[in-house]
C-alpha positions in Angstrom: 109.6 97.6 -197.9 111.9 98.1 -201.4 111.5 95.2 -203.6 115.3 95.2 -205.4 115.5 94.5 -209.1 119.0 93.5 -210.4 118.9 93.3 -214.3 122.2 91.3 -215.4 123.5 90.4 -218.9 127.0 90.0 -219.9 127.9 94.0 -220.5 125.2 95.9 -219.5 124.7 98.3 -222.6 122.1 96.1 -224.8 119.6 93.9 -222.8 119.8 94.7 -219.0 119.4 98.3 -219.5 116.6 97.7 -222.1 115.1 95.3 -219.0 115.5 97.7 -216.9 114.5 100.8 -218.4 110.6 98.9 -219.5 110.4 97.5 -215.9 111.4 100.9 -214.7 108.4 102.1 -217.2 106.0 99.7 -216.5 106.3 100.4 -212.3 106.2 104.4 -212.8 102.9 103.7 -214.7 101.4 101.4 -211.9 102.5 104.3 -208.9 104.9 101.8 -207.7 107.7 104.0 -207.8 108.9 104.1 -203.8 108.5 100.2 -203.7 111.1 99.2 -206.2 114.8 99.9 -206.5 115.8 99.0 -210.0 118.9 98.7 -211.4 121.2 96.9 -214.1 124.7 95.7 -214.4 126.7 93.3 -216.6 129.1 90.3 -215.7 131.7 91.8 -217.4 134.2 94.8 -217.1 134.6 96.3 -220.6 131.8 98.3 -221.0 131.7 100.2 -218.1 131.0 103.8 -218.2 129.7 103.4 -221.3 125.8 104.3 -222.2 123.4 101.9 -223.7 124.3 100.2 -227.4 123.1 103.1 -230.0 120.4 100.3 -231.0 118.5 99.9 -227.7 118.6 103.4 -226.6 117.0 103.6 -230.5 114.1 101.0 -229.5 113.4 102.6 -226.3 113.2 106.0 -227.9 110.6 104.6 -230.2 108.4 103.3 -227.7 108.8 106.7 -225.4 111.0 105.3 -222.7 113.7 107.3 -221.5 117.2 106.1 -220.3 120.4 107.7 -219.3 121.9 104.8 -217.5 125.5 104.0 -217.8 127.0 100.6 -217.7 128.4 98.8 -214.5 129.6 95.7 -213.0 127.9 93.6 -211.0 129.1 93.8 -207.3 129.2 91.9 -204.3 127.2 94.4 -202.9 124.3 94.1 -205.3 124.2 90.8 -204.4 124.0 90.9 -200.8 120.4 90.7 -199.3 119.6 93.7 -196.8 116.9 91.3 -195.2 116.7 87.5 -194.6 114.8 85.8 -197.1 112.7 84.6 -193.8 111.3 88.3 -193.5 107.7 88.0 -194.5 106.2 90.7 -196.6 103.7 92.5 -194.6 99.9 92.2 -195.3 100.1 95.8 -196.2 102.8 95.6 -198.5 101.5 92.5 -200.7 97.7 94.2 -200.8 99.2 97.4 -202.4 101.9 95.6 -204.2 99.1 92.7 -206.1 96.8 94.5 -208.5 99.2 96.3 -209.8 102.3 93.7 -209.7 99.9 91.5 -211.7 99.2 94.1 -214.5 102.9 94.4 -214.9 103.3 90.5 -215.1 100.5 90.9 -218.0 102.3 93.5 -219.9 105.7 91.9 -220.1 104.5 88.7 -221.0 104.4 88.9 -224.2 
């Protein structure tokens, strides 16, 4: 199972791209790499194509994160669920998924 992660802020060069490139980070460093699809977008139009604001490609840099992203729109498609929220998560998946889930939760909430 692929746990989706949408980060959204209004145009997708400053925040959501930060978001996502610490969560991306933060996942690679817990070997939950093939459980997570992450991704950002903004709710506006007038950045896109663009990469990440100068400023937060600055800050990642600093901290050793990488991101090459460029900005996009949210869709109707990113917002469509590929599975009804009924679907349980197998046992499986939330025993592999905890431990380290939980050190990410730790990390970011600072």
């Amino acid at each position: 199972m692929t746990i989706n992660v949408l980060f959204v802020c209004l145009g997708n060069i400053c925040r959501s791209p930060m978001a996502e490139a610490i969560f991306q980070q933060l996942v690679d460093e817990a070997g939950l790499s093939d459980k997570f699809r992450i991704d950002s977008a903004g709710t506006g139009s007038w950045h896109v194509g663009e990469k990440a604001h100068p400023g937060t490609r600055r800050i990642l840099s600093e901290h050793g994160i990488g991101y090459n992203g460029r900005s996009r729109q949210v869709t109707a498609h990113d917002l469509a669920d590929p599975k009804p929220t009924s679907s349980p998560w197998t046992k499986a998946t939330a025993t592999t998924c905890a431990a380290p889930l939980a050190r990410i939760q730790t990390s970011i909430a600072c």
